[in-house]
C-alpha positions in Angstrom: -1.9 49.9 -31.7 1.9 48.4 -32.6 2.7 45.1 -32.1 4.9 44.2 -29.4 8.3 42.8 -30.4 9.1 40.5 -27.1 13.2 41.0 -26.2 12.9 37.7 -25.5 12.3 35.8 -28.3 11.7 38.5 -30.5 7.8 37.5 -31.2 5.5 39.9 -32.2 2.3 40.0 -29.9 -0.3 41.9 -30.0 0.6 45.5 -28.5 -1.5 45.0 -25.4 0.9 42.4 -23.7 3.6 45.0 -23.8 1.9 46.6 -20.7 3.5 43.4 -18.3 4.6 40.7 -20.9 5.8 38.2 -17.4 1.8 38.1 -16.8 0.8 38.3 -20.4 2.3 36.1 -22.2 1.6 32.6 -21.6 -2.5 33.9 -21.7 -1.8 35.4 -24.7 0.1 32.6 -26.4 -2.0 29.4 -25.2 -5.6 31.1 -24.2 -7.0 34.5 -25.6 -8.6 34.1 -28.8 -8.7 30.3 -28.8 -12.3 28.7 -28.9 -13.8 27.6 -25.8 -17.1 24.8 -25.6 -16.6 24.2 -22.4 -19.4 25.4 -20.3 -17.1 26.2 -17.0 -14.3 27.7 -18.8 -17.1 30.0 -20.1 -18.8 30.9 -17.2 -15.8 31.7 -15.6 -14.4 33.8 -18.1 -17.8 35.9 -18.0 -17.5 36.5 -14.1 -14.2 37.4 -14.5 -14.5 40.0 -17.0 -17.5 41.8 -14.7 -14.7 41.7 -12.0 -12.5 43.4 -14.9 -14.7 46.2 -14.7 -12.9 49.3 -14.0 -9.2 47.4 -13.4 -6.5 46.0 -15.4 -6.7 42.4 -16.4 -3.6 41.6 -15.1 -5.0 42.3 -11.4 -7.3 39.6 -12.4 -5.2 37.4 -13.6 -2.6 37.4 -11.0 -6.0 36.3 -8.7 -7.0 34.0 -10.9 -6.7 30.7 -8.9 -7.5 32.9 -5.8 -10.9 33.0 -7.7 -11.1 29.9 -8.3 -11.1 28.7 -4.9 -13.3 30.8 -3.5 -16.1 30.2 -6.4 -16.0 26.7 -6.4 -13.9 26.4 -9.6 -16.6 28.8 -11.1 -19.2 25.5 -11.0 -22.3 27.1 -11.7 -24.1 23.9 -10.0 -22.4 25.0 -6.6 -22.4 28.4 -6.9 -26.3 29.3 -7.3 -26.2 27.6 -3.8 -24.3 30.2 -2.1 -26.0 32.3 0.4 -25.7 35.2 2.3 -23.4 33.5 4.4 -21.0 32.7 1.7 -21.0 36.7 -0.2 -19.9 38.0 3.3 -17.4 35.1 3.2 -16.2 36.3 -0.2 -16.1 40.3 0.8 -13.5 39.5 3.5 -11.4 36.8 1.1 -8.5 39.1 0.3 -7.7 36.8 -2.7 -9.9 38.1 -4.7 -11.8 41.7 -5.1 -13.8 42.1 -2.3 -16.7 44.3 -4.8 -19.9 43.1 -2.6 -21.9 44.1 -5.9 -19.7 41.9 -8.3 -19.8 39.2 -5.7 -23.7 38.9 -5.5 -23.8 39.4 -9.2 -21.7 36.2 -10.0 -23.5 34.4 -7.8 -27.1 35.4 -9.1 -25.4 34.7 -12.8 -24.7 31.3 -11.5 -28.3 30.8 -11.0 -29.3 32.9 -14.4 -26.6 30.2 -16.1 -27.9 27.2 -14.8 -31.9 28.5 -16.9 -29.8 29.2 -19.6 -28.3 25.5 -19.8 -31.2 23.8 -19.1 -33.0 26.5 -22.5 -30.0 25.7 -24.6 -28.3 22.8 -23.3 -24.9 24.5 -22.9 -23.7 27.9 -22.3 -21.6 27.6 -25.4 -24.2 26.5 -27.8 -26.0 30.1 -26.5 -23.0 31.8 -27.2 -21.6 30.6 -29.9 -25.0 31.3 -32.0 -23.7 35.1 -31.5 -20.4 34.5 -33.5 -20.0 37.1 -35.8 -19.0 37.1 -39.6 -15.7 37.4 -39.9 -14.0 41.2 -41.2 -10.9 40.9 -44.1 -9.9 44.2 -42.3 -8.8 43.9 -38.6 -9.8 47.1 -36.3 -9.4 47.3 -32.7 -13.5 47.7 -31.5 -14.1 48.3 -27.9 -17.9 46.2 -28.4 -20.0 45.3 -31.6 -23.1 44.5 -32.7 -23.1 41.0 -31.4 -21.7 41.7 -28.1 -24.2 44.8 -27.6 -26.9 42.3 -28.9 -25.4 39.2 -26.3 -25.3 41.9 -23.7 -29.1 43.3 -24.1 -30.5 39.8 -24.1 -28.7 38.5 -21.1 -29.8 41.5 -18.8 -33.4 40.9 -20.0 -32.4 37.4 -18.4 -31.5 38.8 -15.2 -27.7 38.7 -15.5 -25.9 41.8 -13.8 -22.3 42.8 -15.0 -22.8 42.2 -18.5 -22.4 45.7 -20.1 -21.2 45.5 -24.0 -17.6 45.7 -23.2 -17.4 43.7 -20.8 -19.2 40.9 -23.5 -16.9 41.4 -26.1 -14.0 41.3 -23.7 -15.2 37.6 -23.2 -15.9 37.3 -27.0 -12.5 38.2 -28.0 -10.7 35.8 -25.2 -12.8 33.1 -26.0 -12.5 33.1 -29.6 -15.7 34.0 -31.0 -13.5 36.2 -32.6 -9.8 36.2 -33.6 -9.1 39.4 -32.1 -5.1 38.4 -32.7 -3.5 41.5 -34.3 -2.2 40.3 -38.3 1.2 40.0 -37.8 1.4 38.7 -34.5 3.0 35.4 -34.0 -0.3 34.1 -32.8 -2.9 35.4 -35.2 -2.6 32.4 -37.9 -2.4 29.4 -34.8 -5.8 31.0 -33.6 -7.1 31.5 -36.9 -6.3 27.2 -37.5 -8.1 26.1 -34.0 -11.3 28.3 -35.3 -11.1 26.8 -38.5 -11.1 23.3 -36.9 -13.1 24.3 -34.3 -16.6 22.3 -34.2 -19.6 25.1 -33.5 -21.6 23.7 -30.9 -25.8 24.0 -31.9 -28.5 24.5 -29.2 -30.7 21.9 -28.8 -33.9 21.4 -30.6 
C-alpha cells in the first residue's frame, strides 16, 4: 500500500484515505490510531466495527451520529435495557443499518460490557492489557495474535460480532497500535500521544 499524497495540502496519509479523502480525513488526522480510555468511546467503536462487517467504513461513518441517536450515545448503562420493542425500533430507523442480527448483538454486547466493567473496572483497562509489543518493521496485518486472542475470549464471554478482524479494526483505530503508515504526516503525532499516553490497569 502507497501513501496518499492529498492535492490539497500535499500530506501524505496513509493510502487507505485515498478511497474518499472528504470522509477520511478529519478521522484520520484527529481519531484513528490515537489512544482511547474512555469506556464509551470504546464501546462504541466495538459496535461499530461489527456493523463494518461486510461494508465500507465510510458507510459507517457517514451514519455515525445517526448511530448515535438511536443507541443512546452508545451508553452501555441504557442500552442493555432495550427490548424487543426497541430492536424492531432500530430495524426500521433508516439512519443506521437496519442488520436485525447486528442490532440484537450490540445490544446483548451492551449487557456482556456492563460484566466486563464491573470484572475489570473499565472496558479500557480489559483492553488495554491486550496491547501488543510494538514491531521496528511496519506491515499492513489484517488481525494478529492479540486481536485473535481479544476476539476468542470475548465470544467465550457471550459477545457476538467480534470476529479477529473486526478486533483489530478496533485495535488499530483506537491506538493499541499505531497502525499510521511511516511516512505519513500522522505516524510520529500518534506515536507522541501513545508515548504520553497513561495505560489504564484493571483493578485488583
Amino acid at each position: 500500500m502507497d501513501l496518499f499524497i492529498d492535492p490539497l495540502d500535499n500530506q501524505p496519509r496513509c493510502g487507505w484515505c485515498a478511497q474518499a479523502p472528504e470522509f477520511y480525513k478529519t478521522y484520520h488526522d484527529t481519531e484513528w490510531g490515537y489512544p482511547v480510555d474512555d469506556d464509551r468511546r470504546l464501546f462504541e467503536k466495538i459496535c461499530l466495527e461489527g456493523f463494518q462487517s461486510g461494508l465500507s467504513w465510510r458507510t459507517i461513518l457517514a451514519k455515525r451520529e445517526n448511530f448515535r441517536a438511536a443507541f443512546a450515545n452508545f451508553d452501555v448503562d441504557v442500552m442493555a435495557r432495550f427490548d424487543a420493542t426497541d430492536v424492531e425500533r432500530l430495524v426500521q430507523d433508516a439512519g443506521i443499518i437496519r442488520h436485525r442480527g447486528k442490532i440484537e448483538a450490540v445490544i446483548n454486547n451492551a449487557a456482556r460490557a456492563i460484566e466486563l466493567r464491573a470484572e475489570f473496572g473499565s472496558l479500557a483497562a480489559y483492553f488495554w492489557q491486550y496491547e501488543p509489543i510494538p514491531v521496528d518493521q511496519w506491515a499492513p496485518v489484517a488481525m494478529t495474535q492479540e486481536s485473535q486472542a481479544i476476539s476468542k475470549d470475548l465470544k467465550k464471554r457471550g459477545w457476538k460480532f467480534v470476529g479477529p478482524t473486526t478486533v483489530y479494526a478496533f485495535m488499530q483505530a483506537m491506538g493499541l497500535v499505531n497502525d499510521h503508515m511511516p511516512g505519513c504526516c500522522c505516524h510520529s503525532a500518534a506515536q507522541a500521544a501513545r508515548a504520553q499516553f497513561t495505560r489504564p490497569a484493571p483493578q485488583t
